[in-house]
DSSP file (Angstrom, degrees, kcal/mol; ACC not computed):
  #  RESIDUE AA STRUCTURE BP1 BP2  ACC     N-H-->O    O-->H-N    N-H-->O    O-->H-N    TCO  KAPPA ALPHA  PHI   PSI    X-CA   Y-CA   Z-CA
    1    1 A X              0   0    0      0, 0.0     2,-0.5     0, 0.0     0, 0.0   0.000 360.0 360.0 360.0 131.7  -11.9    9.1    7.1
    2    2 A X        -     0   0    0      3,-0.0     2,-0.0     4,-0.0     0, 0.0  -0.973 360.0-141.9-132.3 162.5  -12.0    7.0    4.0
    3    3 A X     >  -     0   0    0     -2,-0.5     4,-2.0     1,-0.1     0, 0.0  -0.235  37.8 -98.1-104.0 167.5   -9.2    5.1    2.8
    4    4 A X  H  > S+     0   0    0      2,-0.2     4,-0.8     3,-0.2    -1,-0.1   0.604 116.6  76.4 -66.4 -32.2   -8.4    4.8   -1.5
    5    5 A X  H  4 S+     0   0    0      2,-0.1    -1,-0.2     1,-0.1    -3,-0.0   0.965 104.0  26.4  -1.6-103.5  -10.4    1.2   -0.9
    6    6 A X  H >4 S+     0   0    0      1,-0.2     3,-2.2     2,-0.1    -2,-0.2   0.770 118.3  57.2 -62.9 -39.6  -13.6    2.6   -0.8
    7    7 A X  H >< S+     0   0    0     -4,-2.0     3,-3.4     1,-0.2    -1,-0.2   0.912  98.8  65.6 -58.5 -39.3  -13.1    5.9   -2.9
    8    8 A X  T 3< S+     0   0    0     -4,-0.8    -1,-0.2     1,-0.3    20,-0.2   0.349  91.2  61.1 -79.2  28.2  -12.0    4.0   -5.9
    9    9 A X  T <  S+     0   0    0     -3,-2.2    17,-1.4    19,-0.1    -1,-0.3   0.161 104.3  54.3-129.5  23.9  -15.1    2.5   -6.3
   10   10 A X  S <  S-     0   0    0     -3,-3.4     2,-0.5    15,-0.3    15,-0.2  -0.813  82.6-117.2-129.4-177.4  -16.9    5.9   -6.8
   11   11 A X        -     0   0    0     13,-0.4     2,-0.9    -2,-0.2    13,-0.9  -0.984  43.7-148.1-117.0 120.9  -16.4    8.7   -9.2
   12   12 A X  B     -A   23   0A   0     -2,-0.5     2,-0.5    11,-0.2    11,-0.2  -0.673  20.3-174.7-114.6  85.7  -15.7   11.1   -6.7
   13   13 A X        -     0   0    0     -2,-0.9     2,-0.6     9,-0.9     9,-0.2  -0.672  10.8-154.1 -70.2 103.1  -16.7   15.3   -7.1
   14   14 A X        -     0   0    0     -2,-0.5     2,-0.9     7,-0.2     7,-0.2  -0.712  14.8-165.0 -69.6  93.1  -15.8   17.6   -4.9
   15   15 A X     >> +     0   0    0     -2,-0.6     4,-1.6     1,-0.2     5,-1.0  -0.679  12.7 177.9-116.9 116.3  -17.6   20.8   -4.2
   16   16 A X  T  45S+     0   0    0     -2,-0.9     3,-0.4     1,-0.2    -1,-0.2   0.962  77.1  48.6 -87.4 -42.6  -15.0   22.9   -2.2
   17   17 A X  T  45S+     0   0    0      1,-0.2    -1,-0.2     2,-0.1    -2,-0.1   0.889 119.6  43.7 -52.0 -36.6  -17.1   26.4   -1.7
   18   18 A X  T  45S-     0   0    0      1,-0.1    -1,-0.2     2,-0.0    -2,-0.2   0.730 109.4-127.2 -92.9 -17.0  -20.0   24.3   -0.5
   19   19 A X  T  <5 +     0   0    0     -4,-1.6    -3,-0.2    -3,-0.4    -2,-0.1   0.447  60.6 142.5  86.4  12.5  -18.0   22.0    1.6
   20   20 A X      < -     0   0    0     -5,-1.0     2,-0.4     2,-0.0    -1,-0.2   0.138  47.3-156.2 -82.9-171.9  -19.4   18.7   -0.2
   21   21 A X        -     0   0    0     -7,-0.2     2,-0.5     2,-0.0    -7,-0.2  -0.899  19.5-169.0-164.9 131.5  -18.3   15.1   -1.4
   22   22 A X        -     0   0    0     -2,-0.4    -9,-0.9    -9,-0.2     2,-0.3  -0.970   7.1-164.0-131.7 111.2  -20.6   14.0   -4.2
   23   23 A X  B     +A   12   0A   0     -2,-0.5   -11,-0.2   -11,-0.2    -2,-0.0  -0.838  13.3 180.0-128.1 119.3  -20.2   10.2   -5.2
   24   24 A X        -     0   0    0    -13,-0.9     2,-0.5    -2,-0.3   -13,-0.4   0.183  44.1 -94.7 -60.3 174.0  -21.3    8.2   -8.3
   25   25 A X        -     0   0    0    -15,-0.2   -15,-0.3     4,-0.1    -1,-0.1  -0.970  47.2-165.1 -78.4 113.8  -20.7    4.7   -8.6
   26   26 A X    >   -     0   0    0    -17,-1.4     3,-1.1    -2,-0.5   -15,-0.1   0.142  34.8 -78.0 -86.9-164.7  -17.7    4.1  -10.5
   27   27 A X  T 3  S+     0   0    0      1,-0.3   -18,-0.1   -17,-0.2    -1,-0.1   0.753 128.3  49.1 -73.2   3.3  -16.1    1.0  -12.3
   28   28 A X  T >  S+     0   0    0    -20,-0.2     3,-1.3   -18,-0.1    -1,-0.3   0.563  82.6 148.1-114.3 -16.6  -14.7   -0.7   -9.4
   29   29 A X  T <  S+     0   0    0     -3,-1.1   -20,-0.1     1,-0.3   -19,-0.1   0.005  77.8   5.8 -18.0  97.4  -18.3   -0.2   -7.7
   30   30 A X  T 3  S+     0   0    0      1,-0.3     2,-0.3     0, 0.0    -1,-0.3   0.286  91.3 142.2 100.6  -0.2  -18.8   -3.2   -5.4
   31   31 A X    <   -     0   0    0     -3,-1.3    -1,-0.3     1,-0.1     2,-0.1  -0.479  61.2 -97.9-133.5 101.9  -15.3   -4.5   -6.0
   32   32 A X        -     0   0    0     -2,-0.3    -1,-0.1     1,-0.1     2,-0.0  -0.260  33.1-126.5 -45.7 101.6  -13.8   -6.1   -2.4
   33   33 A X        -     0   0    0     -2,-0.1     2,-0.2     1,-0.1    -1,-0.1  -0.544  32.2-133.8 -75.2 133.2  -11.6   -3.9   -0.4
   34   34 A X        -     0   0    0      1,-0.1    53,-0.1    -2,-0.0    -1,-0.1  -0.754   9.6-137.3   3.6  75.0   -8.5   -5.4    0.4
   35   35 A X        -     0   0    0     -2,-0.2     2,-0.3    51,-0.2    -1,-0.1  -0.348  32.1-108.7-128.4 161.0   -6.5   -5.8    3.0
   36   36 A X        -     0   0    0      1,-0.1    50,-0.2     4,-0.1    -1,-0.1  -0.660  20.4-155.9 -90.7 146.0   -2.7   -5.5    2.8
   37   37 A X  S    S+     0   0    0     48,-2.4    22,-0.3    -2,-0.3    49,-0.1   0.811  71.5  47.5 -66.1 -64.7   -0.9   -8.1    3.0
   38   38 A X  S    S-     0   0    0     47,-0.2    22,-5.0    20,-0.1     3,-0.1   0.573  98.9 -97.8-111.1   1.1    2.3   -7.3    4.1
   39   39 A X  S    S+     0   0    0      1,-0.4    16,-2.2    20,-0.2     2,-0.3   0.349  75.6 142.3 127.0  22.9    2.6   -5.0    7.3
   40   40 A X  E     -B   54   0B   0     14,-0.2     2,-0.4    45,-0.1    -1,-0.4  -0.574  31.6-179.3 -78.5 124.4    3.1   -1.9    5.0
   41   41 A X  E     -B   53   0B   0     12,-1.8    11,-4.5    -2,-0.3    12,-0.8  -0.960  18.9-173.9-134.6 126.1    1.8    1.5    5.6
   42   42 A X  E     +B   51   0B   0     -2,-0.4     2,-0.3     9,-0.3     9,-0.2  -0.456   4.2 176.7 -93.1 160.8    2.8    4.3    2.7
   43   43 A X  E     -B   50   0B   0      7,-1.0     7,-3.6    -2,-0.2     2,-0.3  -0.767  33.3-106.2-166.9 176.4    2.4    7.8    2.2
   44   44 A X  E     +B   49   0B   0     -2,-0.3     2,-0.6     5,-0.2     5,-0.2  -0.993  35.5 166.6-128.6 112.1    2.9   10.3    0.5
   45   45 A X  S    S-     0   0    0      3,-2.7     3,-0.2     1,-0.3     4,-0.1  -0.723  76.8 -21.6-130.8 115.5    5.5   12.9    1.6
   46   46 A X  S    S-     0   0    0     -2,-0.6    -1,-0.3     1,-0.2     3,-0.1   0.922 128.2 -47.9  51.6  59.6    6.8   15.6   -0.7
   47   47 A X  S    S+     0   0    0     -3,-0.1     2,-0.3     1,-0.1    28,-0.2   0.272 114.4 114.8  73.9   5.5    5.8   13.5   -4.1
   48   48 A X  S    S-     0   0    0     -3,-0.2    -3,-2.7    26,-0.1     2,-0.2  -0.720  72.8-125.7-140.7 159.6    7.4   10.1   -2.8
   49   49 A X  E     +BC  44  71B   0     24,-0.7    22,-0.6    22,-0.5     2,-0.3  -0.582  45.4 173.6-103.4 137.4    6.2    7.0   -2.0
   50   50 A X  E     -BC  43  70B   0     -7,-3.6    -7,-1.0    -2,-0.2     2,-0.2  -0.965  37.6-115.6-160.0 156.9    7.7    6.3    2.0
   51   51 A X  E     -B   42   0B   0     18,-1.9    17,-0.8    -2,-0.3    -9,-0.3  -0.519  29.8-176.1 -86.5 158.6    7.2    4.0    4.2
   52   52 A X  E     -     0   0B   0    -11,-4.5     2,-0.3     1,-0.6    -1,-0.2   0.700  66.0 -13.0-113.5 -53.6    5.3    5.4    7.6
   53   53 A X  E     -B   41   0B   0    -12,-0.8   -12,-1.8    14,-0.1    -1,-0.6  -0.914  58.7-142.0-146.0 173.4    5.2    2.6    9.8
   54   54 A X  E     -B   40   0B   0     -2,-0.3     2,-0.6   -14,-0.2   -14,-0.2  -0.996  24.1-119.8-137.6 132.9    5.7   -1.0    9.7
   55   55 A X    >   -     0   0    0    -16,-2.2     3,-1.9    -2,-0.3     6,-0.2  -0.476  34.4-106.8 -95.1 124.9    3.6   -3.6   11.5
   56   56 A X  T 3  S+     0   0    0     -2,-0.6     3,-0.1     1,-0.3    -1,-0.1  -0.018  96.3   0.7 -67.1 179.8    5.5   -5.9   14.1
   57   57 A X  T 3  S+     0   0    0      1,-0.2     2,-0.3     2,-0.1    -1,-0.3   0.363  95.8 135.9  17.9  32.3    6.0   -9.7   13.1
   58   58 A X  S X> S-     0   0    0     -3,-1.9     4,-1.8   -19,-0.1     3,-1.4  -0.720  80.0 -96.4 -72.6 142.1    4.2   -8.9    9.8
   59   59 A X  H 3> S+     0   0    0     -2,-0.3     4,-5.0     1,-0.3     5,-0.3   0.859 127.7  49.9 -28.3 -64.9    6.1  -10.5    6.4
   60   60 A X  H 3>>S+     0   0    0    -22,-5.0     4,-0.9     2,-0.2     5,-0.8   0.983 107.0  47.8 -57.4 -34.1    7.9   -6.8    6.0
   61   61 A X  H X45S+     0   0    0     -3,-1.4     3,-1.7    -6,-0.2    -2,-0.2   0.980 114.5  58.4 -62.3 -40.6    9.3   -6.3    9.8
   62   62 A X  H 3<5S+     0   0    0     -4,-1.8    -1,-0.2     1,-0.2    -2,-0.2   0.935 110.1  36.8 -63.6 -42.3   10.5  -10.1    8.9
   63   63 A X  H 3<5S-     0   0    0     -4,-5.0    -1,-0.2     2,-0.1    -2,-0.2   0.279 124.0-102.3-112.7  27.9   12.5   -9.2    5.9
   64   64 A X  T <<5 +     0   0    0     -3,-1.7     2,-0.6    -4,-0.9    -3,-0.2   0.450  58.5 158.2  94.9 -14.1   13.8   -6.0    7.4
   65   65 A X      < -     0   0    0     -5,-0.8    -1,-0.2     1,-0.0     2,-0.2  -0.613  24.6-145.4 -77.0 137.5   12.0   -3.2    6.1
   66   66 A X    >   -     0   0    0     -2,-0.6     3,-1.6     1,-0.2   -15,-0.3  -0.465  21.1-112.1-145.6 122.5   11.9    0.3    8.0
   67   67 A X  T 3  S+     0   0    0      1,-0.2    -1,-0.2    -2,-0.2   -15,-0.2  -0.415 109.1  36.4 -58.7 164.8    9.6    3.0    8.6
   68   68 A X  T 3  S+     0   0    0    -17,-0.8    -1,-0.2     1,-0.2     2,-0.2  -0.205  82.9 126.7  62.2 -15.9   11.3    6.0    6.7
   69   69 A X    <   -     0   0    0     -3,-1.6   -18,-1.9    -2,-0.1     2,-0.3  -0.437  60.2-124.3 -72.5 135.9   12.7    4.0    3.7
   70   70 A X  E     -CD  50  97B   0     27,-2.0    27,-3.6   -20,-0.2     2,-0.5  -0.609  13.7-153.4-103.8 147.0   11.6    5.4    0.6
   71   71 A X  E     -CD  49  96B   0    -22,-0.6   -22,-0.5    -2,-0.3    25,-0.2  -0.959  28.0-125.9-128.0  86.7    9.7    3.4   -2.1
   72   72 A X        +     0   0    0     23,-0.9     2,-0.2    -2,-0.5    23,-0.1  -0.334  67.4  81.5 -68.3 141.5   10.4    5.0   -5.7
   73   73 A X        -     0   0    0    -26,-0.1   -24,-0.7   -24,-0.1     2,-0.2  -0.745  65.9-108.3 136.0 174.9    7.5    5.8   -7.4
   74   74 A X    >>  -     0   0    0     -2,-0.2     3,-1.3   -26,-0.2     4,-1.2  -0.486  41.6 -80.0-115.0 154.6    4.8    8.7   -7.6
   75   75 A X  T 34 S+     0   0    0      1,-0.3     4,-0.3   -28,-0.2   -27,-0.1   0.533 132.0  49.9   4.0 -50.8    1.0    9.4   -6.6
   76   76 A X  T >4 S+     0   0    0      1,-0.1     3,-0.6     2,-0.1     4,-0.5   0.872 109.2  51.4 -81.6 -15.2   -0.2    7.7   -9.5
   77   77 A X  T X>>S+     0   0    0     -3,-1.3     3,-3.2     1,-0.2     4,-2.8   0.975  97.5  77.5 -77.3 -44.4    2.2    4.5   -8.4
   78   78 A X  H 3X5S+     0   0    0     -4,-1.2     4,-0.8     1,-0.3     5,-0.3   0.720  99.8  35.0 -35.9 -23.9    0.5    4.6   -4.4
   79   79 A X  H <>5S+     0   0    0     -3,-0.6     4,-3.0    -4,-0.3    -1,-0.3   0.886 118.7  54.3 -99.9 -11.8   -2.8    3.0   -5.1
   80   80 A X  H <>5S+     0   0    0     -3,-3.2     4,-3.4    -4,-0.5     5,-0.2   0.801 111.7  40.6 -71.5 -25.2   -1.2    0.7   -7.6
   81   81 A X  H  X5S+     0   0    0     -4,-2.8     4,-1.9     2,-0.2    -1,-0.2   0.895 112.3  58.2 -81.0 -16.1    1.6   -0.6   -5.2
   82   82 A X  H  X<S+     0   0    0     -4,-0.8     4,-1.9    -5,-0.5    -2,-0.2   0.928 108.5  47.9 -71.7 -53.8   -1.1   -0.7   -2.5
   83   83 A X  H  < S+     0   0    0     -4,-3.0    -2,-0.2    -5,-0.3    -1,-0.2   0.832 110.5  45.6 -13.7 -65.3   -2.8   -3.0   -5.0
   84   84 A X  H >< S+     0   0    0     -4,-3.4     3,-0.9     2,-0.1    -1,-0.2   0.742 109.2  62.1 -79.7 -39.2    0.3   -5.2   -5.7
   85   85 A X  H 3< S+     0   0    0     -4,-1.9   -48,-2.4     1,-0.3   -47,-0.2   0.600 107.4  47.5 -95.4 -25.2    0.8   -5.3   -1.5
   86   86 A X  T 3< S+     0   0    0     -4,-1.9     2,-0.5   -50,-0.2    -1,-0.3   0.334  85.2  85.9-120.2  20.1   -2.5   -7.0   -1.1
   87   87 A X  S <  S-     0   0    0     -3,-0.9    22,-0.2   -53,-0.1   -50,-0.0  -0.936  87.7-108.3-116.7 132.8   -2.7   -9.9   -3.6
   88   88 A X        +     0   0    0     -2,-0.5    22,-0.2    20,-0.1     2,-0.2  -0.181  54.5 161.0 -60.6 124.9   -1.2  -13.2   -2.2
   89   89 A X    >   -     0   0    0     20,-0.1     2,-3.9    18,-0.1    20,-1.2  -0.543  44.4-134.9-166.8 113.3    2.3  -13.8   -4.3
   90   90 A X  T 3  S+     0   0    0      1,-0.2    18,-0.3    18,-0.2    -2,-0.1   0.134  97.0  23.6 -35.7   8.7    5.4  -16.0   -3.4
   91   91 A X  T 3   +     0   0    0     -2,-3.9    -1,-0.2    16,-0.5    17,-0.2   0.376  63.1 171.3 168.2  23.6    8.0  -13.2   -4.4
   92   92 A X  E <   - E   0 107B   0     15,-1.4    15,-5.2    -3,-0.9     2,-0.8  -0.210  27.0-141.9 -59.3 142.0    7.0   -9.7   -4.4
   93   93 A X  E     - E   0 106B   0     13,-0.3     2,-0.7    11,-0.1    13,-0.3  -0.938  13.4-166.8-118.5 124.8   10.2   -7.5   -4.9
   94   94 A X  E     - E   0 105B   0     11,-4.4     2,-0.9    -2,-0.8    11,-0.8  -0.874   1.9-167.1-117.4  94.6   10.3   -4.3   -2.9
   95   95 A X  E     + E   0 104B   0     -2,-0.7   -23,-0.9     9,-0.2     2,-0.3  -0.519  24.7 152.1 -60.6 100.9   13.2   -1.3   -4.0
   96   96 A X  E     -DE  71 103B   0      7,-1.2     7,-3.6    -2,-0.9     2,-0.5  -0.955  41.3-111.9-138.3 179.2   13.7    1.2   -1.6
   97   97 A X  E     -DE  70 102B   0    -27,-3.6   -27,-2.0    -2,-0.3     2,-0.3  -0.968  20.0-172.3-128.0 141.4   16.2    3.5   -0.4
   98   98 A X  E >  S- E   0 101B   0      3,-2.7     3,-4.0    -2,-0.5   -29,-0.1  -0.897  75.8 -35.9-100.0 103.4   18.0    3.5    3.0
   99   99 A X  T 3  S-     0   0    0     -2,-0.3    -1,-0.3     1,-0.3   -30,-0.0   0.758 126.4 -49.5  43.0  65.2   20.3    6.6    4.1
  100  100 A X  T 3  S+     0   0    0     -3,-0.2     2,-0.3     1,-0.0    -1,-0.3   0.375 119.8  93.1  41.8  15.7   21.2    6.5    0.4
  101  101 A X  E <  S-E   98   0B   0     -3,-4.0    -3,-2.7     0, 0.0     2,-0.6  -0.836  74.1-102.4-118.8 177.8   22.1    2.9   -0.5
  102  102 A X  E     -E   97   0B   0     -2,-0.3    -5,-0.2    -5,-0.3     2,-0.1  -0.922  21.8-161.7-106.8 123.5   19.6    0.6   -1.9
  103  103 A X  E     -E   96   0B   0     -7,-3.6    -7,-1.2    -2,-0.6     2,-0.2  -0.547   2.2-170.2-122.1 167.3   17.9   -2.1   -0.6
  104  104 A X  E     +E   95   0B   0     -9,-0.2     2,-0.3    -2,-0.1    -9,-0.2  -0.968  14.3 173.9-153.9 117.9   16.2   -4.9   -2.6
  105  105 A X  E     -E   94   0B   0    -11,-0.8   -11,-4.4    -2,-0.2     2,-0.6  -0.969  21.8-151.4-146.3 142.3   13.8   -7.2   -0.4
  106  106 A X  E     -E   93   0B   0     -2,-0.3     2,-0.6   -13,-0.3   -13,-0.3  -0.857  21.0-148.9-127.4 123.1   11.7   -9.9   -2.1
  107  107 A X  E     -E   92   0B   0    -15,-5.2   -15,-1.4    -2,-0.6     2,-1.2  -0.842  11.8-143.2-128.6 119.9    8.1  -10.6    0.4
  108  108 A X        -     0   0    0     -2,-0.6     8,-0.3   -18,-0.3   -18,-0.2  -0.570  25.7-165.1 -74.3  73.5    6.4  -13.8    0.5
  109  109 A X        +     0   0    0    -20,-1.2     2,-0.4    -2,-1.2   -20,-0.1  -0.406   9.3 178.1 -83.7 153.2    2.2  -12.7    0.7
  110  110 A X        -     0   0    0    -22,-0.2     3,-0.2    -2,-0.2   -51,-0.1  -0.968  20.5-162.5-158.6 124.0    0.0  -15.2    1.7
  111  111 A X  S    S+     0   0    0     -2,-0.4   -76,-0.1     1,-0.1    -1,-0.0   0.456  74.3  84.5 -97.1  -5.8   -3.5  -14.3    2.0
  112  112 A X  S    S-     0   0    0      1,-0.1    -1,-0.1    -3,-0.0     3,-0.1   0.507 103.3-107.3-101.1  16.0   -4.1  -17.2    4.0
  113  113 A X  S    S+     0   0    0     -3,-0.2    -1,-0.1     1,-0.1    -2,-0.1   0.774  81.0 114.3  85.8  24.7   -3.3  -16.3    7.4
  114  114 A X        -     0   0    0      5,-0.0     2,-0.5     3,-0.0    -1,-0.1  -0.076  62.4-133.0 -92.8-176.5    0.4  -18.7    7.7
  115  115 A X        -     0   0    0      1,-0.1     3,-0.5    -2,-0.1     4,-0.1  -0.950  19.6-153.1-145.5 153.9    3.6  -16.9    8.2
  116  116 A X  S >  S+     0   0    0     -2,-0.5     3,-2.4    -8,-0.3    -1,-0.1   0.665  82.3  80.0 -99.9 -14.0    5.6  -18.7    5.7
  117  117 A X  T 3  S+     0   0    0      1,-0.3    -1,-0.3     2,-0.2    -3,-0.0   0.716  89.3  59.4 -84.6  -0.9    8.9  -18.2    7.2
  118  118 A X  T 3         0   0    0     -3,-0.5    -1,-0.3     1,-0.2    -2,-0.2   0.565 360.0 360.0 -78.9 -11.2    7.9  -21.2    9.6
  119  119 A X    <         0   0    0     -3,-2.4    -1,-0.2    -4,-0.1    -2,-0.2   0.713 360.0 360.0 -75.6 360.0    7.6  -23.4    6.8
């Protein structure tokens, strides 16, 4: 299995009769994969961004967010919010929606291995 990491650093051609995967290098070629930051795992379920699971004591279980709460945004948004989830930043703001209200949760990434909420 390979994750949107590694694929987005090829140009990636598919040959479905033949059963193949053809990959170029693309611009992102050599380009660091990532690690997420904040204890988020997404999909994409019926065109919407949702959370699947959430990883205990990581930064999100700490400010409350929930597997099944839904993340507005799209297909093209997922690798960009995966993006934004793994660069270190004091004040990330996460919308989603709960059982139909709306929650608004601000996450404190830190790339450096702390948990900030001790500070």
């Amino acid at each position: 299995m390979l994750g949107l990491g590694i694929l987005s650093q090829y140009a990636v051609t598919l040959d479905f009769p033949r059963r193949k995967m053809y990959l170029r290098r693309g611009l992102r070629f050599g380009a660091p994969d990532r690690r997420d930051l904040s204890g988020l795992h997404l999909l994409l379920v019926n065109r919407q961004v949702v959370i699947d699971s959430v990883d205990v004591d990581s930064e999100a279980e700490r400010r409350g967010l929930k597997a099944a709460d839904n993340v507005p945004g799209t297909a093209e948004w997922l690798f960009t919010i995966r993006e934004r989830l793994s660069q270190p930043s004091p004040d990330l703001v996460i919308v989603c929606q709960r059982e139909g209200r709306i929650e608004i949760t601000a996450l404190e990434l830190s790339d450096d291995g702390t948990d900030r909420t001790e500070r």
